[in-house]
N, C-alpha and C positions, 0 to 999 in steps of 0.2 A: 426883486433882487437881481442884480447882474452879474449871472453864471459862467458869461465869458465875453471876450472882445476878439474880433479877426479886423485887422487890418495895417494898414502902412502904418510902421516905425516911421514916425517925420522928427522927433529930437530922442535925442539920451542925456543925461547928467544926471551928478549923484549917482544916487542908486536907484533913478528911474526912467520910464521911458515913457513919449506919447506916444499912442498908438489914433492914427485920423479914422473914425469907424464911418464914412457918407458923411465927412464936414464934420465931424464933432470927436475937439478931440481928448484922448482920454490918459490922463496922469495918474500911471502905475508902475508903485515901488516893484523893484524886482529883485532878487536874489542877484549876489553875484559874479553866480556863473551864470544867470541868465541874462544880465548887462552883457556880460563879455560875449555872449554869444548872440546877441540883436544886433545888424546892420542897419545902417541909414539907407530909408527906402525898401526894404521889404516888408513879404505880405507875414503877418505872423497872430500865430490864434494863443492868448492867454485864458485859461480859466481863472476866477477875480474872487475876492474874497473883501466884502464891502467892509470894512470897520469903521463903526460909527461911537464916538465917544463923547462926551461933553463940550469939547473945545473943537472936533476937527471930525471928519469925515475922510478916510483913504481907502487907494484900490489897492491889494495887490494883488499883482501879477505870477500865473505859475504856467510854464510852459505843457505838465504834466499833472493829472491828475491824481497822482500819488504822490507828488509835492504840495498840492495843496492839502491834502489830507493829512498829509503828517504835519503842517503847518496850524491845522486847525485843533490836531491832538497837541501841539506845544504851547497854542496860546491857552489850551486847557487847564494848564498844568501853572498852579499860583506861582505867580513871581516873574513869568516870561509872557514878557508881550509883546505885539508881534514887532517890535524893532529887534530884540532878540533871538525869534522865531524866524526872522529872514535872514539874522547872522550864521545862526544854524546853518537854515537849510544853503550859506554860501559856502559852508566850511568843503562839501564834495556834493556829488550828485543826488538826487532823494535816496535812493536806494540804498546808498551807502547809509547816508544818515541814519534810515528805518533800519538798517543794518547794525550800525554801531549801537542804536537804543537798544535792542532785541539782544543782543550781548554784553549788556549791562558796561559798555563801554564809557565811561564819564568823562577819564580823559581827553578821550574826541571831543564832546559835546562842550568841556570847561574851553578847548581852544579857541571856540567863538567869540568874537567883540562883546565885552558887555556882559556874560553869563560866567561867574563863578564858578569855584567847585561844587557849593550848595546848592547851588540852582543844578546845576549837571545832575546831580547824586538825585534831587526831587526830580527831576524830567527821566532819570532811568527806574527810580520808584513809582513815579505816577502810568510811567507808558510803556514797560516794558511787557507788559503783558497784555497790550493794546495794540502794536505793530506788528504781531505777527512771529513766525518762525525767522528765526537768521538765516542768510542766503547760507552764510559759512560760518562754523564757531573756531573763537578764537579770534584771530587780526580782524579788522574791520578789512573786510575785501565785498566784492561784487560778481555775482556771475555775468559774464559778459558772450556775447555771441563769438563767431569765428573772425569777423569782421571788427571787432572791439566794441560794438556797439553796446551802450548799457542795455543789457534782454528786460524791459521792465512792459512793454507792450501789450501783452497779457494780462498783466498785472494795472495796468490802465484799461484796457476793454473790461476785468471782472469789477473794476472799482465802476464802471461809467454803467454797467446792468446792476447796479446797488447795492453789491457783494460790499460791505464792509472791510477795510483794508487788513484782519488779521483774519477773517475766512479766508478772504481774496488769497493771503497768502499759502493758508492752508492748503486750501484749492489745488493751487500750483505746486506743493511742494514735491511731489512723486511725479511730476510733468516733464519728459524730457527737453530740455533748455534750448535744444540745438533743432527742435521741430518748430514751424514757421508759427508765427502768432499765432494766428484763425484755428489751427489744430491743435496749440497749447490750448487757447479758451475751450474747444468742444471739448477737450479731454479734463477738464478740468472742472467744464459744464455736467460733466458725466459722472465724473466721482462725488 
């Protein structure tokens, strides 16, 4: 299986990019906020998620490794596949996303291209107790650093040492947000 791809952005269209990995190159749909955020000619590492079906074989693309996990819990979930699952995850950032599930939010998730209310209402029945703690209850928001940055880095180092994305969450929840990555993970490691 191919867990990830690093290399030069050479096209975009659609909702995908090639990425040249030593001459060979590789066509992966992407979310899109992660379109709008790939340049022509840089270096860029995707974690892939292979889907193989009857007719067709595709990559997609996830800049973070808690986008692709929450994308792997949405094509779980009967009725969304991952054409819808990447509508999802374009609606805001992962976190938010994992955020809105985790607060039984549906009307977020029905704003998606393509995903109903039913389908919504089934994705916060099937995953809401799969994503973990909400960053915040009530509005779908995100905790963010000083600098605006989404703080989700953490939360991708305890997903990449095989923490399951709602311990992962656990993990972190008593973790001061505003301490640098590597000291969220030990402390987090610790509890």
């Amino acid at each position: 299986m191919i867990a990830h791809v690093r290399g030069k952005i050479e096209e975009k269209f659609g909702n995908a990019v090639i990425v040249d990995v030593a001459g060979v190159g590789y066509e992966l749909t992407v979310s899109g906020l992660d379109f709008d955020d790939c340049n022509l000619g840089e270096e860029r590492k995707f974690y892939t998620y292979h889907a193989v079906r009857e007719n067709a074989e595709e990559l997609y693309g996830f800049t973070s490794l808690v986008a692709k996990k929450i994308f792997e819990l949405l094509i779980s979930v009967q009725g969304i596949g991952p054409k819808a699952a990447m509508a999802i995850l374009s609606l805001a950032e992962a976190e938010e996303v994992r955020n809105a599930i985790a607060n039984a939010d549906a009307g977020f998730v029905a704003k998606a291209s393509g995903v109903g209310k039913k389908s919504a209402e089934r994705v916060i029945v099937d995953l809401r107790d799969k994503v973990g703690i909400p960053s915040r209850y009530g509005a779908t928001e995100v905790n963010v650093t000083e600098n605006g940055v989404e703080a989700d880095g953490a939360l991708d180092a305890l997903i990449a040492l095989g923490f399951p994305l709602k311990e992962a969450t656990a993990a972190l929840e008593k973790v001061d947000i505003s301490l640098p990555v590597e000291e969220r993970v030990r402390l987090a490691l610790r509890n």
